[in-house]
C-alpha positions, 0 to 999 in steps of 0.5 A: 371328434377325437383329439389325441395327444402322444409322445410324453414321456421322462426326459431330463433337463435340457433334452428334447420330446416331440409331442404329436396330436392326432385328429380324427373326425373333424376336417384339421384345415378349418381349425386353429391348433393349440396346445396348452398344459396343466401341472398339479396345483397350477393353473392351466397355461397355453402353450403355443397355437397355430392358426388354420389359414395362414400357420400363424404361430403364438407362444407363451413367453415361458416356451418361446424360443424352445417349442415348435408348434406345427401342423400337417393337414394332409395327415390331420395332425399337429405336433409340438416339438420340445427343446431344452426342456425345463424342470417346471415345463412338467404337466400334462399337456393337451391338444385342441381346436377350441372346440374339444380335447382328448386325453393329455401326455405327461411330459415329466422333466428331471434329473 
């Protein structure tokens, strides 16, 4: 089982990255989708999850009203769509299912 999370990168504040998680031998309608992030000395946040029956949605306050969480099962994959990035939304950022979590992408803000 695979969980890979892509499309991280240095982007300055205000601006906007789609961060992708690509799902691989496991069956993406069954699971709820989350996305939580970690950034040196800090402790790990949860960022958003999507459940896997009705695409329920869940935010962190820290997030609301800037992320999109969503989730395409045809394809297996879920997605994390970024808007008016902050300088302290910097961290490295994983998907999971709850069960496992591949590599994060950094996602860097500043100036």
């Amino acid at each position: 089982v695979q969980l890979q999370a892509s499309g991280g990168g240095l982007v300055q504040p205000g601006g906007s990255l789609r961060l992708s998680c690509a799902v691989s031998g496991l069956i993406l309608d069954y699971y709820a989708i989350a996305w939580f992030r970690q950034a040196p000395g800090k402790e790990r946040e949860g960022v958003s999850c999507i459940s896997a029956n009705d695409g329920r949605t869940y935010y962190g306050d820290s997030v609301k009203g800037r992320f999109t969480i969503s989730r395409d099962n045809a394809k297996n994959t879920a997605a994390l769509q970024m808007n008016s990035l902050k300088p302290e939304d910097t961290a490295m950022y994983y998907c999971t299912n709850g069960l496992f979590r591949g590599q994060g992408t950094q996602v860097t803000v500043s100036s």
